[in-house]
C-alpha atoms as one frame of an Amber mdcrd trajectory, in Angstrom:
protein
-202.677-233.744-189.752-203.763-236.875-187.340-202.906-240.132-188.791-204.942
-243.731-187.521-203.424-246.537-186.924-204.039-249.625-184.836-200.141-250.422
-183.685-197.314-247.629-184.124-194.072-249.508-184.282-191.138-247.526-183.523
-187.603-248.974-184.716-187.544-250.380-188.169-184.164-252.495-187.557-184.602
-256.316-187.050-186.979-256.304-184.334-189.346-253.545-185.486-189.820-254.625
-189.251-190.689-258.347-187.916-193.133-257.190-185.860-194.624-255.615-189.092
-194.499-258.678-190.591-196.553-260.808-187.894-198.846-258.308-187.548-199.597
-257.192-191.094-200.320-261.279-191.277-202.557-260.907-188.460-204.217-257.975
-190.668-203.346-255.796-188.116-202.703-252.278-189.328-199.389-251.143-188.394
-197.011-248.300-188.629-192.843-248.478-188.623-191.314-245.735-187.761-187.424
-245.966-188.344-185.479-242.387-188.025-182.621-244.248-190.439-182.671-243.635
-194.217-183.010-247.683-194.902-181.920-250.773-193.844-179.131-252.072-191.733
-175.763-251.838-193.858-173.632-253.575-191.198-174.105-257.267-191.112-174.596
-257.317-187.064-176.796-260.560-186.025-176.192-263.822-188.334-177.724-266.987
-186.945-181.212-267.261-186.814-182.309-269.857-184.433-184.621-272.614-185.474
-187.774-270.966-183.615-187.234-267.928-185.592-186.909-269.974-188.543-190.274
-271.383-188.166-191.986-268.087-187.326-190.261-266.703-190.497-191.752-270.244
-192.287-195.341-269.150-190.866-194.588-265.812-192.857-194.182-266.875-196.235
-190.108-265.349-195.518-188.822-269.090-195.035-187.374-269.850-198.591-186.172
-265.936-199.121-184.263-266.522-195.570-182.329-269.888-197.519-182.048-268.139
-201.141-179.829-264.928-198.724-178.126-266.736-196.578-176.186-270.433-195.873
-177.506-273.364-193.613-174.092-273.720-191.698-172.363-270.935-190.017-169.035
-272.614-189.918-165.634-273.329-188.531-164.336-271.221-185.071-160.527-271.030
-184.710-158.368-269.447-182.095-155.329-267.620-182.896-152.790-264.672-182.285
-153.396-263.407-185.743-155.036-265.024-189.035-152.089-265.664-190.041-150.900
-267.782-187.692-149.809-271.451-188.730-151.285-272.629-185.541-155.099-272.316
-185.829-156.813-273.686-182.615-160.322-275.702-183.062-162.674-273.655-180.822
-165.716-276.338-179.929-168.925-274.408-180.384-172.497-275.937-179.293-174.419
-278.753-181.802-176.400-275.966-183.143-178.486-278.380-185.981-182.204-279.332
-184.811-183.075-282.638-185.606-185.053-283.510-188.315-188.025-285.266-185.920
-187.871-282.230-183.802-188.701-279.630-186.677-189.502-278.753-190.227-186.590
-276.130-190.343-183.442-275.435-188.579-180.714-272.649-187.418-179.920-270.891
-190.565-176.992-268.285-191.155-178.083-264.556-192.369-176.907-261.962-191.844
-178.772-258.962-190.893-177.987-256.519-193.736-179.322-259.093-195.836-182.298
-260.255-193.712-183.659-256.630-192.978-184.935-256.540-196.693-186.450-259.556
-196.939-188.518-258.678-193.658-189.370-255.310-195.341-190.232-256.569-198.671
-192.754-258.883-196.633-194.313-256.291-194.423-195.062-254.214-197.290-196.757
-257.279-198.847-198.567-257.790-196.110-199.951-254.298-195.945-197.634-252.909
-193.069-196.914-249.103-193.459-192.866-248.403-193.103-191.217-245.000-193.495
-187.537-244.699-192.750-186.047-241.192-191.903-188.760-240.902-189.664-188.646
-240.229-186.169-190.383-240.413-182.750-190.736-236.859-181.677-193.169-237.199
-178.675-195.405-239.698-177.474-198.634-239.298-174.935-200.653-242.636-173.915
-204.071-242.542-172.633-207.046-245.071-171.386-207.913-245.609-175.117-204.764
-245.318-177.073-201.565-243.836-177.729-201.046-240.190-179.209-197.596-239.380
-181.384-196.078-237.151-182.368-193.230-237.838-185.335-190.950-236.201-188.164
-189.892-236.534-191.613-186.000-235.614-191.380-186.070-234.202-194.836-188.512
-231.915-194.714-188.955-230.886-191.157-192.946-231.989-191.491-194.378-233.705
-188.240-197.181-235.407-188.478-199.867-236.737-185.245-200.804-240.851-185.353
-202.834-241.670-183.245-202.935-245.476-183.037-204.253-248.303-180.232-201.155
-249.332-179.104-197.312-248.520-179.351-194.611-251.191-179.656-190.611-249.800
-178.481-188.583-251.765-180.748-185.885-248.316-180.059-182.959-250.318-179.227
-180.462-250.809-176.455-180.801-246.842-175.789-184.203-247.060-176.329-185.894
-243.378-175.768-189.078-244.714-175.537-187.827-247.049-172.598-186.152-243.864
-170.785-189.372-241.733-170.973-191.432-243.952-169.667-189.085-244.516-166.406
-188.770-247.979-167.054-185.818-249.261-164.797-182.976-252.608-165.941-181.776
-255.066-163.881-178.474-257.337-164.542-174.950-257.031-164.468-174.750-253.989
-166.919-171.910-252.825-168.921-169.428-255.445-169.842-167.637-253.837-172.712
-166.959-251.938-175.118-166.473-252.478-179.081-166.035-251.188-182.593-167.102
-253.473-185.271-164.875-252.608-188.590-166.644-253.924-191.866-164.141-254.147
-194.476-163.177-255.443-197.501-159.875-257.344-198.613-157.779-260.728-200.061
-157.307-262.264-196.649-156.271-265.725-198.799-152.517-265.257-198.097-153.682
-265.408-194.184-156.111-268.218-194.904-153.782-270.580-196.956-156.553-272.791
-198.090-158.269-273.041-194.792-161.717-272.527-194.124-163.565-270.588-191.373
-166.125-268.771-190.499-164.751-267.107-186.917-161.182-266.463-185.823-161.274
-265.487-181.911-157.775-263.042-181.984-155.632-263.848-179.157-153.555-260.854
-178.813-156.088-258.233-179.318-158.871-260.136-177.555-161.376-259.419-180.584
-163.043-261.670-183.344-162.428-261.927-186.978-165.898-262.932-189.088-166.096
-264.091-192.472-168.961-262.391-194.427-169.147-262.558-198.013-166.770-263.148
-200.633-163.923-260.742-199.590-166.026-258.976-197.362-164.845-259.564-193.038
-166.020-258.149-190.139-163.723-257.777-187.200-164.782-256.637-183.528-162.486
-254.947-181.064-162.945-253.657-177.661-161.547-250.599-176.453-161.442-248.659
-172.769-163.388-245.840-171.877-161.852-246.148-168.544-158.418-245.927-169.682
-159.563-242.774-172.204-160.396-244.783-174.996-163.207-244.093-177.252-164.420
-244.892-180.766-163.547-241.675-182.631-159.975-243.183-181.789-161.064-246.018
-184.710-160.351-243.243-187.410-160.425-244.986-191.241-156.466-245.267-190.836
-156.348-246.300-187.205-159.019-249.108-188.075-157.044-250.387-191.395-154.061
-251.138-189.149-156.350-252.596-186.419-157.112-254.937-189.635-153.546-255.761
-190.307-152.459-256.232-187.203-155.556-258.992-186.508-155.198-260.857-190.059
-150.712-261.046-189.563-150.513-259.195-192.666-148.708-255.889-192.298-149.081
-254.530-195.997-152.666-255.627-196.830-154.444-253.367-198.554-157.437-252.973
-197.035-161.129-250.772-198.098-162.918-249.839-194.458-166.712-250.253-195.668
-167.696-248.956-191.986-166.722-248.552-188.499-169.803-249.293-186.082-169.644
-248.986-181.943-171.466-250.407-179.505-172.009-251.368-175.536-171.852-255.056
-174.828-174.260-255.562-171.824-176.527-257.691-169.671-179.775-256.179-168.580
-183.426-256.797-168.486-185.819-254.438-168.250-188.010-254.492-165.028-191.402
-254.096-167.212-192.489-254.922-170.828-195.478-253.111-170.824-196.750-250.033
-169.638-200.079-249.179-170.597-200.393-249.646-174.123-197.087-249.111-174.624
-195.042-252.549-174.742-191.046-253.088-175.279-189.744-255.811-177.126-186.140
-256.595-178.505-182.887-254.549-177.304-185.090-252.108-175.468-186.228-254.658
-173.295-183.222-256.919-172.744-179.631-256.858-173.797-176.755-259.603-173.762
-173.808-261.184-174.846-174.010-261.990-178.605-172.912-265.194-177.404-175.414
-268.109-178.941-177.108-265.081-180.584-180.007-265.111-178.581-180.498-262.013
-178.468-181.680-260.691-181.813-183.373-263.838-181.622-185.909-263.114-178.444
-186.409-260.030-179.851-188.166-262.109-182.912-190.113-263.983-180.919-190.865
-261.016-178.747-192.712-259.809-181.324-194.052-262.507-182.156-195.616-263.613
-178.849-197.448-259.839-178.915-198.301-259.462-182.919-200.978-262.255-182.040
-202.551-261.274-178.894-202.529-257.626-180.129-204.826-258.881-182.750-207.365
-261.217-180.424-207.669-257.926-178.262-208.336-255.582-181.178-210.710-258.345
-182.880-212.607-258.959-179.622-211.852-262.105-178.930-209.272-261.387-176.542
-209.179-260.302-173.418-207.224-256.823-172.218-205.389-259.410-169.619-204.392
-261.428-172.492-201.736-258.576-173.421-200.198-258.915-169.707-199.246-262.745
-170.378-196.381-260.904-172.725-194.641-259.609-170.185-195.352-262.890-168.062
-193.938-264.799-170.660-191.190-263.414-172.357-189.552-261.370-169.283-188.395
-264.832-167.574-187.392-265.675-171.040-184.888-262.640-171.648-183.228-264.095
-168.056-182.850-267.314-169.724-181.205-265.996-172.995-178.894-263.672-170.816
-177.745-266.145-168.408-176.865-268.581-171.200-174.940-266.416-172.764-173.017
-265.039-169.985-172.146-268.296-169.495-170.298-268.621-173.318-169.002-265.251
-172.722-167.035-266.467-169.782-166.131-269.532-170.869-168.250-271.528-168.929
-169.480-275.208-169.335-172.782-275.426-171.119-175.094-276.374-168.386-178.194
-276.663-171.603-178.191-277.846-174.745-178.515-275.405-177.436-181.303-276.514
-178.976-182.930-276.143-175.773-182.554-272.605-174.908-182.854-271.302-178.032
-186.249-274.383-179.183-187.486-275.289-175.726-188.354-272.400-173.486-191.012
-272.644-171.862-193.793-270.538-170.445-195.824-269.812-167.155-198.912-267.919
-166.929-202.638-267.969-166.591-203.126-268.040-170.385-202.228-272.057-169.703
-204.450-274.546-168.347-201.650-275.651-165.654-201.495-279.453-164.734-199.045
-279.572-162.068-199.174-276.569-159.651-195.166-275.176-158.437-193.914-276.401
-162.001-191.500-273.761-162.893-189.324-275.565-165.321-188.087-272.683-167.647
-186.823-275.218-170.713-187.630-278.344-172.276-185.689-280.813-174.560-187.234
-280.352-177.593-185.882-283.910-178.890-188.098-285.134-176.075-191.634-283.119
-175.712-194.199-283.587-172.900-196.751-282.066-174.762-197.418-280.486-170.939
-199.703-276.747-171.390-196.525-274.001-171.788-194.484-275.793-174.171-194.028
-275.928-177.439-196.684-277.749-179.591-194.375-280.456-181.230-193.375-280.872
-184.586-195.405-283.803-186.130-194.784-284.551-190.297-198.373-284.172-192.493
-199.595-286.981-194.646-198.755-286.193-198.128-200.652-282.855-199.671-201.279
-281.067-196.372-198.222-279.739-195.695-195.017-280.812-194.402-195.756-280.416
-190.420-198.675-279.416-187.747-196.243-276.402-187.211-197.616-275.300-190.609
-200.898-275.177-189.118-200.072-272.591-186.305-200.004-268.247-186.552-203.579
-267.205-187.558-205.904-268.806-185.196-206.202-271.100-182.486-205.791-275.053
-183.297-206.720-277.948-181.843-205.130-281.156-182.888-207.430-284.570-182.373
-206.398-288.079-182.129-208.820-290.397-183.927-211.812-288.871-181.953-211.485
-286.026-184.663-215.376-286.121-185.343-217.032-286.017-181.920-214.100-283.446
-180.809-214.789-281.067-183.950-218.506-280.457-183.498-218.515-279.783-179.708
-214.938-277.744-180.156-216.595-275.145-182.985-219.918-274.983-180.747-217.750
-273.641-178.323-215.846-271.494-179.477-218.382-269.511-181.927-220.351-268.963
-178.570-217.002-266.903-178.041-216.236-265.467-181.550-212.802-267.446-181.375
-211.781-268.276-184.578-210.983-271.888-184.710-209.424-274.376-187.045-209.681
-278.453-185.552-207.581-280.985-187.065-207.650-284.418-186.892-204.655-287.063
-186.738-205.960-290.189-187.871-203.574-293.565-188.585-205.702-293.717-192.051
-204.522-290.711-193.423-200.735-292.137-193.442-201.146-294.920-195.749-196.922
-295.722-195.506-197.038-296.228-191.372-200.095-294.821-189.392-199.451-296.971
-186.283-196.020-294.844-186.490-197.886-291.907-186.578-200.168-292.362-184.086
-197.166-293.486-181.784-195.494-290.327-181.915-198.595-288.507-181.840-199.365
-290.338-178.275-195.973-289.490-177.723-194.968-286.467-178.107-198.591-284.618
-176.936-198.867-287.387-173.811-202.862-287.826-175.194-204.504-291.269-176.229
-205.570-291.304-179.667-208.855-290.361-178.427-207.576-287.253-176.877-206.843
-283.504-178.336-204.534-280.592-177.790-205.202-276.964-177.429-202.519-274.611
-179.480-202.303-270.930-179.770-201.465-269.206-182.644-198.087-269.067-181.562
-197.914-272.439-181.437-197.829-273.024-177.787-199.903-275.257-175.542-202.949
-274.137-173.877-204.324-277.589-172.882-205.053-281.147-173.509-206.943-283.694
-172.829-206.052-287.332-172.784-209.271-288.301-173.988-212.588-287.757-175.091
-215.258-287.563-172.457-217.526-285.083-170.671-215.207-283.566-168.334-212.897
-282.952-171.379-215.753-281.224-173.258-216.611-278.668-170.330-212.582-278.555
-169.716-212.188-277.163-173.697-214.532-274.102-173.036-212.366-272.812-170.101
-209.108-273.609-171.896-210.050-271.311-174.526-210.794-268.734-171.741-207.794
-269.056-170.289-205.580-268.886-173.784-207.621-265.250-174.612-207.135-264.088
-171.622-210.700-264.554-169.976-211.853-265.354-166.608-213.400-268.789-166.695
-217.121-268.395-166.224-219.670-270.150-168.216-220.374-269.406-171.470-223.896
-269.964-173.045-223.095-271.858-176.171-225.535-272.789-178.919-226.563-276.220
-179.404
């Protein structure tokens, strides 16, 4: 039996059911296959960078994300053991985002608990997810992707034949190996079980409070989860014959009482997980229609927990170009700017967090890694040709084609912030010049069937300050108030203009080229 389907999503973990969700909001019709029974039981990734936060805010999943989780991850001590009288301070990076830089900020969830949520969501939304399900074979041709996959249960396998295929597989990912796609980086840096277990570790803690406990003597971590419930990582050798079958449930309960100081706790082993700490990229996102995003693209460090956190935004950056392909408005090319764009990206998350991994001094601010990346490629109107600036403080915003489209606060009844106005459709954002802008912006682009949403910041619709307003507005986009900014649904920069004139008005038709994916020629537009 043949199955239809516009994107076949294979991995339902963290990556693989958010890329359900931004689709399914893009109406996209999607497919997750996950060969798993359910969700992730092990609590694996917890912070959830401020970027994500807002894409997660553009999905309706911003409030569940608070009700599951906490808004501050916590202390970091260094010690031989819990135990310990001597608890060392462990400085960690200012992790909070301003409140003038966005509506939202880092938040603490952990991944057991956020995996629902996303789930529950993408199943609103209309997104198709079957767990114990897997990818048996795959086949890709000039007008879609042909696979083949398998209930576990029952044995049935089942053809879907869908438009395009998205590898959210994992670190191992199969789909990656088939396909011959190679990694670059350092590679294998080590080895670890993570042991999820319950117990009363309040004899160790004496009153104190902490989140993370980096374990001298053992050279692992010790991570608070839930009321009575840690998590503690260890690495072990395969070199020196190690392996994790050696973390038997014995083995791993006096692992546990060795790391807390405590050598009669009684201790419940919930589960004992293993896994390859490592550095690589892959050398291509995309082949064909067959794109990676997440762990089966790039791998790192956990440090700064950028990784689970690209892999959001990976799928993110595609969900919506996916959908101006497949609705007509974009451009084939468009869906090569993912690659483009994210690939440097992945170097930028590794490199920072090789850098916390060995202890090095934080050459960026948090906030601007993990909030001000930036991106190069022709879906921007580029300004200053050789600009290769990979980040951006986001306290500080240029408003420059690549970058983030700024955070500005609605007047009362509209929303909270212009970010709210991003994820379905292109934007543009106007200065006081809203009217002339509006009518020349929609002639052009229903000449080009781009859906288009124009909205105007004006000093009189901020009755408290407007000359405030219109001072960071001038600020933070570098535009006069006569001027107006091009956004994608991602909420990224195509182009501005300082101001309203001629040259702008021509200029607006090939930006909006450019952000589908088109090659700037002239469009006949109505009017």
């Amino acid at each position: 039996m043949e199955e239809r389907t516009a994107v076949l999503v294979v991995g339902g973990s963290l990556v693989g059911l958010s890329a359900a969700v931004f689709l399914a909001r893009q109406g996209v019709p999607c497919v997750v296959v996950e060969r798993h029974t359910g969700t992730s039981i092990h609590p694996r990734a917890r912070g959830i960078t401020a970027r994500s936060m807002e894409l997660f805010r553009q999905a309706g999943l911003e409030d569940a994300v608070r009700a599951h989780g906490q808004d501050d991850i916590g202390v970091f001590v260094r010690a031989r053991a819990l135990a310990d009288d001597d608890h060392k301070a462990v400085v960690m990076p200012q992790t909070r985002t301003p409140d003038q830089v966005s509506p939202t900020t880092l938040y603490a969830c952990d991944q057991d608990r956020l995996e629902p949520l996303l789930l529950k969501r993408a199943r609103e939304l209309g997104a198709d997810v079957r767990f114990g399900t897997e990818l048996v074979d795959f086949a890709q041709s000039s007008d879609g992707v042909t696979a083949e996959i398998r209930d576990r249960d029952s044995g049935a396998q089942r053809t879907v034949r869908a438009d395009y295929l998205i590898a959210a597989d994992g670190g191992r990912s199969a789909v990656r190996e088939r396909l011959g796609i190679t990694r670059s980086g350092p590679g294998s840096l080590q080895h670890q079980v993570s042991i999820l277990f319950r117990a009363d570790l309040s004899p160790a803690l004496r009153g104190r409070e902490l989140f993370a406990c980096f374990l001298e003597t053992m050279s692992g971590v010790l991570v608070r989860r839930d009321s009575g419930v840690w998590q503690m990582g260890v690495p072990f050798k395969p070199d020196q014959g190690e392996s994790a079958e050696d973390f038997t449930e014995e083995h791993s309960r006096e692992v546990v009482r060795t790391g807390t100081g405590i050598p009669d706790l009684e201790v419940t082993i919930d589960s004992v997980m293993s896994w390859e700490i490592a550095a690589l990229v892959a050398d291509r996102f995309r082949d064909g229609r067959i794109f990676l995003a997440g762990d089966s693209a790039h791998v790192s460090s956990p440090r700064g927990g950028l990784g689970g956190n690209g892999g959001i935004q990976d799928a993110h950056n595609l969900a919506w170009k996916i959908a101006a392909v497949l609705a007509g408005h974009g451009d084939e090319r468009l869906l090569d700017t993912y690659e483009t764009e994210r690939r440097p990206i992945a170097f930028l998350n590794m490199e920072y967090a090789l850098g916390r991994m060995h202890g090095e001094p934080w050459t960026q601010d948090y906030n601007t890694v993990s909030l001000g990346y930036r991106y190069h490629s022709p879906g921007f109107v580029e300004e200053e040709p050789g600009d290769e600036e990979r980040v951006e403080d986001p306290t500080a915003p240029s408003g420059r084609p690549g970058t983030r489209a700024a955070h500005l606060p609605l007047p009362a009844g509209a929303g909270s912030s212009t970010l709210d106005l991003f994820g379905r459709e292109f934007v543009l954002l106007t200065g006081e010049a809203g009217a002339e802008w509006q009518a020349e912006a929609e002639r052009a682009a229903a000449a080009r069937g781009v859906p288009l949403t124009v909205h105007r910041v004006a000093a009189g619709d901020y009755p408290a300050d407007g000359a405030a307003a219109m001072e960071r507005w001038r600020t933070v986009y570098g535009v006069t108030d006569q001027g107006a900014v091009l956004v994608r649904p991602d909420g990224y920069i195509v182009w501005r203009a300082p101001r309203h004139d001629r040259d702008a008005v021509r200029e607006f038709g090939a930006a909006l080229d450019a952000g589908c994916g088109r090659t700037r020629e002239p469009v006949s537009e109505p009017g």
